[in-house]
N, C-alpha and C positions, 0 to 999 in steps of 0.2 A: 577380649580386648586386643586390637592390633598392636602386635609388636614393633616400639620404633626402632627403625633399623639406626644406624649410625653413620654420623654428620658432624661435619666440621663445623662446628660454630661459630660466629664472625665475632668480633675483637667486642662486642658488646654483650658476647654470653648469651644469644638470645634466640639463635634459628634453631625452632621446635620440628622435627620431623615429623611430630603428628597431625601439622596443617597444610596442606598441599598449598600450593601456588595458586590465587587467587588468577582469574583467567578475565582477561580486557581486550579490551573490541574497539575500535574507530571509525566511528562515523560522523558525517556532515553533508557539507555540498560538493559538488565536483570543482577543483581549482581553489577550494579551501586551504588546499595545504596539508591533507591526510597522509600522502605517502611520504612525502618530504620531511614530514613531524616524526611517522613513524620510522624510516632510514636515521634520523639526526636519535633519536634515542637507541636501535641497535647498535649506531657507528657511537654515539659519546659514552656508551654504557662497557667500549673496549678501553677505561679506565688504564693509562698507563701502558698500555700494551699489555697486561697482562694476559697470561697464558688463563682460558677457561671463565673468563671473567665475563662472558657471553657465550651463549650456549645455542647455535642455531638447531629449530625441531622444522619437522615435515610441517608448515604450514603455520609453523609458531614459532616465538623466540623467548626465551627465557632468558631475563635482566636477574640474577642474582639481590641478595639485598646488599650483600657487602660492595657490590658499584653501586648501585642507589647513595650508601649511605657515602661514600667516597665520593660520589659528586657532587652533592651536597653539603658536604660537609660537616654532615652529624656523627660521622664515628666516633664512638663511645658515649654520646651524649642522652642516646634515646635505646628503649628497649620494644623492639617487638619479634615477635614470635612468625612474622609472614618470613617466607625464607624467598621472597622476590616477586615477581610478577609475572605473567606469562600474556605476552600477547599475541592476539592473532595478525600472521601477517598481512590478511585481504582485508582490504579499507574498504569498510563502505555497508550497506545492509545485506548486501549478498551476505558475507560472512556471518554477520551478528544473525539475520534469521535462520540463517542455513544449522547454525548451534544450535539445538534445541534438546530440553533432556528434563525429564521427568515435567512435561506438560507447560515449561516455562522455556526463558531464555538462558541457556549454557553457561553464558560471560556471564560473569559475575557482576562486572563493572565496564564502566564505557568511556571513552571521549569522545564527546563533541565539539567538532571539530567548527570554528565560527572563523571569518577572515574580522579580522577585528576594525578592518576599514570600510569593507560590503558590508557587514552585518547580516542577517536572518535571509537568506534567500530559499527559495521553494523546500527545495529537497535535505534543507534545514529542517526547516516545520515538518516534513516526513520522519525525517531519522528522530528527531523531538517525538513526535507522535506513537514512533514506533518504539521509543525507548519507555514511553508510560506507558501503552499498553502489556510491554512487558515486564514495569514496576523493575526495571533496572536501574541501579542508581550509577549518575553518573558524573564526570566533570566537565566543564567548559574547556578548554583549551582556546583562548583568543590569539588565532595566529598572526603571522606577519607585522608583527610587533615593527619590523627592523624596518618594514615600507613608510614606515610613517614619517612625515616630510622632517627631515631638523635628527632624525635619528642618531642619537652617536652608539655604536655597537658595541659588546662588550661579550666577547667568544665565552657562548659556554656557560656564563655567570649565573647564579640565580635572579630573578626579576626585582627585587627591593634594591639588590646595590645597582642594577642597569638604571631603574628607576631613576635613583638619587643622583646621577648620572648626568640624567637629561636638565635642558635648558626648561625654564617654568614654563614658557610655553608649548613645548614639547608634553613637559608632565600635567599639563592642562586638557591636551590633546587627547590624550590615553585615555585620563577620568572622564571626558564626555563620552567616548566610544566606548567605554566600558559600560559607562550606564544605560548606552543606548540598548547595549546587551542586555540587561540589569530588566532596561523595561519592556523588551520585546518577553524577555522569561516569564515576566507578570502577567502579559496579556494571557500568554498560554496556562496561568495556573500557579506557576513556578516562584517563590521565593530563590533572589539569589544574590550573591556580593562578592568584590573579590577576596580570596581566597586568604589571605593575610586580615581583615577585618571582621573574621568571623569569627563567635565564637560556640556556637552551637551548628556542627557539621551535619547533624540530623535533620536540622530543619532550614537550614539554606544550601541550593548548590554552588561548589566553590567555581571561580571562573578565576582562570590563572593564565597573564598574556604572557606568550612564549613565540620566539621563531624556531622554525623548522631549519631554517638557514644557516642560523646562527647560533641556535642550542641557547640561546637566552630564554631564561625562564622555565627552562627541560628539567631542570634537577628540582623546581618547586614541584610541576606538575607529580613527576613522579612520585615525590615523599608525600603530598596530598594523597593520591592513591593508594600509598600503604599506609597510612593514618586511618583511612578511610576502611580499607579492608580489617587493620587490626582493631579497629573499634567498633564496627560496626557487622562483620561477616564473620568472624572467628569461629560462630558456631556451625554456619554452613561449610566450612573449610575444612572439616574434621577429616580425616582420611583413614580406608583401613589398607592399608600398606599391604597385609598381607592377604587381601580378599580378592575373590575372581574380576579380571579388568569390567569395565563400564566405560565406554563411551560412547562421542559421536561421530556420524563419515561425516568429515569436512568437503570432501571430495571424490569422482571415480574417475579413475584416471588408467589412460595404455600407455604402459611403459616397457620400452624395447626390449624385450630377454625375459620378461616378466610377466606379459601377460595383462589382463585387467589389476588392478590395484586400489587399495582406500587409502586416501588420507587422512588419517583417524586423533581425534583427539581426546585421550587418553584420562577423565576427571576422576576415576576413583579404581582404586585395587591395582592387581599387577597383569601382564598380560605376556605370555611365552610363547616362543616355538612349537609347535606342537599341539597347543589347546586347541582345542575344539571352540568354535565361536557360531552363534545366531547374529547374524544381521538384517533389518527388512528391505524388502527387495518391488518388484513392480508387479510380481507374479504371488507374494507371500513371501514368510519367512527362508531364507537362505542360510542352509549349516553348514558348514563344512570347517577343515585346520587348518593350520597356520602353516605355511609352507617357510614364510622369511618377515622377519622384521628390518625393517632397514631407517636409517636416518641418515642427511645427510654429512658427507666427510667435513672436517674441519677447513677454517677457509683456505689455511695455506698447503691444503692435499685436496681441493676443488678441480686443479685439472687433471687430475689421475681419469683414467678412460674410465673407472666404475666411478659412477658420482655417489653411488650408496653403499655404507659399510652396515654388513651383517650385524646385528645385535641379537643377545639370545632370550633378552628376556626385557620389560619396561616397564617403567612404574609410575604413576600418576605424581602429577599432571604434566603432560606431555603430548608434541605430537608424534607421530610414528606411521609410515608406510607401510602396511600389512600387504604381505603377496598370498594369496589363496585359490584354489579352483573353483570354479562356480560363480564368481562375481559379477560376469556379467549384468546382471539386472539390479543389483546392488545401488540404493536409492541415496544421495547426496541429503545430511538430515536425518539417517535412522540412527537409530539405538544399536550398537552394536556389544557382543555380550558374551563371557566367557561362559562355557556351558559347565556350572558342576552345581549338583545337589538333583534337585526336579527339573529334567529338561522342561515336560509339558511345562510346566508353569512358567520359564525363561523364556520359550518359546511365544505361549499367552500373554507375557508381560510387553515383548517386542510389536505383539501384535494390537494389543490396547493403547499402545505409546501411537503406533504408526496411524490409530484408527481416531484416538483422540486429538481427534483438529479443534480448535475452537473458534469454528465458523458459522455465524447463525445462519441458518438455512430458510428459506420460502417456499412454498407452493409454486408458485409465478414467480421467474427472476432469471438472470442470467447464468453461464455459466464459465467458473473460471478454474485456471491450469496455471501451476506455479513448479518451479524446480524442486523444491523443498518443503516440508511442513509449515516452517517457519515463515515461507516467504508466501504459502497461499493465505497464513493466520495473520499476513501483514498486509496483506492486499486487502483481504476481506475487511479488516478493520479499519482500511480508511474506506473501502467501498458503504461499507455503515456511516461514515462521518456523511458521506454524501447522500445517502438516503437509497442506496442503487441496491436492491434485493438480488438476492444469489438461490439461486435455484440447485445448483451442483457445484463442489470444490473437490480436486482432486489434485495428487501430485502426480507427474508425468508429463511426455513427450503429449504436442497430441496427434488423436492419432484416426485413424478413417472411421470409426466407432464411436469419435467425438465430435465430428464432423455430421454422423448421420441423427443422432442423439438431438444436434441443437437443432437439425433441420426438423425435427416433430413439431418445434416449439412453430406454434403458424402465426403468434403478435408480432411483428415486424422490428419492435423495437427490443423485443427479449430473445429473440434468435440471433444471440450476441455471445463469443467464446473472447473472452481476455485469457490469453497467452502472455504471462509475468517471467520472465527470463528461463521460458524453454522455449523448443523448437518444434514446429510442423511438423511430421512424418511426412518421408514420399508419395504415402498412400492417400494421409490427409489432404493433400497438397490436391491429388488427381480426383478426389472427390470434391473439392470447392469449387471444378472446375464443370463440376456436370453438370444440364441445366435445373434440374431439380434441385440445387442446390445455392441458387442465385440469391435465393434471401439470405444465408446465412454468412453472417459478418463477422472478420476474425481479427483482432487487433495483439500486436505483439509490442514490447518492448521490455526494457530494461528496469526502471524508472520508473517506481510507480507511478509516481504522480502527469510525467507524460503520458501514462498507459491513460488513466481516469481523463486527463483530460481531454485528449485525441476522441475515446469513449464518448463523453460530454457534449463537448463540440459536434460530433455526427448526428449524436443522439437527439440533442436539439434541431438541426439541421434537418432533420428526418421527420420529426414530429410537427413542423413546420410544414414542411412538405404533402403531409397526412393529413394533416389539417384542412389546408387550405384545396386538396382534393376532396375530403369529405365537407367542408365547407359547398364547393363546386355542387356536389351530388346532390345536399341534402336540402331537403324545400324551407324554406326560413320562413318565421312566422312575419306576418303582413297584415294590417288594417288599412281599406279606401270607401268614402263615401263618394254615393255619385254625384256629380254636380250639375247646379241647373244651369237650362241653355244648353246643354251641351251632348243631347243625343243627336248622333248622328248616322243612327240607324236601329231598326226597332227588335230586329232578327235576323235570321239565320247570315251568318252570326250578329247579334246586338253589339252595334259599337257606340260606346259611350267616352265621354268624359270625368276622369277622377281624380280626387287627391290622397296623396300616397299621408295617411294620418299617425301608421308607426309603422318598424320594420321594414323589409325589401321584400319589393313587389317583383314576382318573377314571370314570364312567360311560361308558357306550356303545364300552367298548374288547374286546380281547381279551387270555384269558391264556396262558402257558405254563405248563410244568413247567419245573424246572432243566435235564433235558435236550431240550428242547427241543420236546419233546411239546406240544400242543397241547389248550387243556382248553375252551376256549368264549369266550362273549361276554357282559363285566358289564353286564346289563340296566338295573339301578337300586343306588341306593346309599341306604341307611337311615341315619339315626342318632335312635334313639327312633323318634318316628311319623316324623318327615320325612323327606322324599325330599331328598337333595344333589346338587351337581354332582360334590363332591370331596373327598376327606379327606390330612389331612396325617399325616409321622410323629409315630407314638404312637396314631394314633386305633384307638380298635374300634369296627368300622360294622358293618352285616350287608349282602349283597349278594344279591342274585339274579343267579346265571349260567346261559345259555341251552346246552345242550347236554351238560354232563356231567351223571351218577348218582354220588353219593355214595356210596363203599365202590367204586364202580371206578376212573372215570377220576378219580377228585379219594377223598381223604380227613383226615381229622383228622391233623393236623401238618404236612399239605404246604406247602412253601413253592413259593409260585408268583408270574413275573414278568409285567409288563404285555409283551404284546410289540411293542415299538415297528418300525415302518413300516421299511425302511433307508433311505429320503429324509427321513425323519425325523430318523433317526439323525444324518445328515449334517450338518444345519440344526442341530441341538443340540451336536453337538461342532465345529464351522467358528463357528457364530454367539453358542452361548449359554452355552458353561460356563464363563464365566466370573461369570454370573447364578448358576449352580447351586448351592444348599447342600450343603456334605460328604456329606450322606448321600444325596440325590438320586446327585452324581457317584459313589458307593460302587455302590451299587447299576445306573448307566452301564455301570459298567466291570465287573460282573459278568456283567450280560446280554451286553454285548459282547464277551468273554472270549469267553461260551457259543459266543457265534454263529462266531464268528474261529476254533474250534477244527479245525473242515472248512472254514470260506471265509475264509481270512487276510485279503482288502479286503474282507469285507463291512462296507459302511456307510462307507466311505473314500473 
């Protein structure tokens, strides 16, 4: 059993050293108010000025519980065991997917982040989506409380006395925009209320209106958060203090005098100078020691020319800059790992982590590139909402080998590479460039959901395009009987009078009989002087056919069919009848009756 090491307790007797810092994330929309929320809780959690009372990490911040509970106001009045919260400092799902560890998401817990005056916009329903598939639990945050028209402000406060506060219609104001929250959550699934009306946290999420601005309603959210962590994660939080580090690279970063570097966030055991570490990498596993750990200097020793002080050892949960040789290829997303006991198998553990994506795969489908494990298992899962098959997922750059890979794919519509917040290679670049490589389509963004949609949008565009060529190409089914009075010549070629009885009559086709007899090939197609491509049902055109005599093989009342190709066939009943007009498909399924009478699959 790990031994706890020794800690100062806060004035309620309560901070356990044997549960690490529960680890939270932020995300929402862009212009929501994420960074501003998150700046307004690093800056109001420097409680007083106190010395230490905020702990800036490489990538993360650490809020103590004794500022929590001083902002607040509960000191002494409540007991828990969390000794604070640790948030990451990148807003947004970069960060949240980029965490990934032991086949789940990292963070423990989330906000999302809603403007409480916009309500639910796109890349809301994304971060939502992305937060159940990773059965993260999380909180509302309703920002920009302070926008709201009639606002009177109240620095700092919690939300009940701001509330109380306001004019009735002001606190009329709130209650509709909160429910409108309330019932955008429902459509998605979501039971939720605010946050002071609840009284089962299990089974509603809390929605707490707070400004970023003004630090109103900031000291609810946070004590929600650790209500939440100490009642509900306690067991996950468990830590062994004195066990080999575990974490993950948030980041790979060049840092001047240093070399390649990780930004590593640090969830369980210790991690020293000197260890030996497994990290996965783009080539395989990556070993090598620890050359330097560093964090950054305190605020008011910020402009010292070294921005990072040496530490010799760290301990969960934390972030921390590791300096080591060999990093280069070192992957944003892996598991990184102190090596004691059986390498092989910390080795294999690193490697089944990196290998277990959980992205359903296709036969036929496209192929997608993300920075992160995390973020290709976030792509893919809304790529499933949309119904769009994936053929190959990978993490990485991409690269002239992914380029040449998609160009095999010869459906025009699945010779497609989504690129999720990585970047082209040079070489990729001069191979999209070659002609043999004109079919293949590469779309890049940030954003999932502008990724899928740009995706979307072509992809229809495309298949419109394909259509209406193979439409062009392919001979459509046709019914015309001839009419009387209206020969007007008996041979080479027989030109008569018809009407068009179902589907599109085309030029330069051939006819049948009903039985299956064979009568010639329509030369041209008349109506009045002009010459057509085509006539629809109802028309009477007059046509020239190449090879019958009138009063033998063809005569007045015959009804006769175009007779379509059987790869034809195939292509209009697999691809287009659902294009087809009733009397087109009428007339389908007469000709194909005919044929099917002696060859049951023809045209199947």
């Amino acid at each position: 059993m790990a031994k706890k090491k020794s800690q100062k307790k806060s004035n309620t007797g309560s901070a356990s050293s044997s549960l690490r810092t529960p680890i939270a994330c932020v995300l929402g929309h862009v212009d929501h108010g994420k960074t501003s929320l998150l700046d307004k809780i690093r800056g109001s959690s420097v409680v007083a000025k106190e010395e230490g009372a905020i702990t800036q990490h490489i990538g993360a911040t650490i809020i103590p519980l004794e500022a929590i509970e001083k902002m607040s106001g509960t000191e002494g009045k409540m007991h828990f065991d969390i000794p604070g919260l640790l948030f990451i400092d990148t807003p947004g799902h970069h960060a949240f997917t980029t965490l990934r560890a032991r086949g789940g998401a990292l963070a423990d817990m989330a906000i999302l982040v809603v403007d409480i005056n916009e309500g639910f916009q796109p890349q809301t329903i994304e971060a939502l989506h992305i937060l159940k598939n990773f059965k993260t639990p999380f909180v509302v945050a309703a920002t920009k409380i302070d926008r709201i028209h009639g606002w009177r402000v109240n620095e700092n406060a919690p939300f009940l006395k701001c509330y109380k506060a306001q004019n009735e219609r002001v606190q009329t104001d709130i209650e509709n925009k909160t429910y409108e929250i309330v019932g955008k959550l429902s459509e998605e699934g979501i039971n939720s209320e605010r946050y002071d009306r609840i009284k089962d946290f299990s089974k509603n999420v809390a929605i707490v209106p707070v400004s970023g601005v003004t630090g109103e309603g900031v000291p609810d959210l946070l004590m929600v958060m650790i209500g939440l962590a100490q009642r509900y994660m306690t067991e996950g939080l468990s830590l062994s203090v004195e066990g080999p580090g575990i974490g993950t690279v948030l980041e790979v970063k060049e840092e001047k005098g240093l070399g390649t570097t990780l930004d590593v966030i640090l969830y369980d055991g210790t991690l020293n100078v000197g260890d030996e570490i497994a990290v996965g990498g783009t080539n395989g596993v990556i070993e090598t020691k620890v050359r330097s750990l560093l964090q950054p200097r305190p605020m008011q020793e910020i402009l010292t020319e070294d921005k990072f002080e040496r530490v010799k050892s760290v301990t969960a949960a934390r972030g921390i800059k590791v300096a080591a040789p060999n990093l280069d290829d070192a992957v944003a997303g892996s598991p990184i790992k102190v090596i004691k006991g059986d390498r092989d198998e910390i080795v294999d553990s690193i490697i089944h982590e990196m290998e277990d994506i959980e992205v359903k795969l296709s036969d036929e489908g496209i192929y997608i590139k993300a920075d992160t494990i995390g973020a290709l298992e976030a792509l893919s899962k809304e790529l499933e909402e949309h119904n769009i098959p994936i053929m190959r997922a990978e993490v990485g750059p991409v690269s002239r080998h992914d380029i040449i890979e998609v160009g095999t794919v010869r459906n025009p519509l699945l010779s497609i590479l989504l690129a999720f917040n990585t970047q082209l290679l040079p070489d990729a670049i001069d191979t999209l460039l070659d002609n043999s490589m004109k079919h293949v389509k590469v779309f890049q963004g940030g954003v999932i959901y502008h990724l899928i949609d740009d995706y979307l949008e072509w992809e229809e565009n495309t298949r419109r395009e394909i259509e209406k060529q193979t439409f062009e190409k392919l001979i459509m089914p046709a019914k015309i009987i001839l009419l009387p009075d209206c020969i007007f010549r008996q041979s080479n070629p027989a030109v008569v009078g018809v009407r068009v009885l179902g589907g599109k009559l085309q030029s330069g086709i051939n006819l049948v009989h009903l039985d299956g007899r064979k009568v010639g090939r329509i030369k041209q197609i008349k109506s009045g002087q002009d010459n057509i491509a085509e006539a629809g049902e109802g028309k009477e055109v007059a046509i020239s056919i190449e090879g019958p005599t009138v009063g033998r093989q063809i005569d007045v009342g015959d009804q006769l069919f175009v007779d379509i190709p059987e790869n034809h066939v195939k292509v209009i009943e697999k691809e287009m009848l659902g294009r087809l007009d009733p009397g087109m498909k009428e007339v389908l399924e007469e000709f194909t009756s005919m044929k099917r009478k002696d060859e049951p699959f023809w045209g199947k």
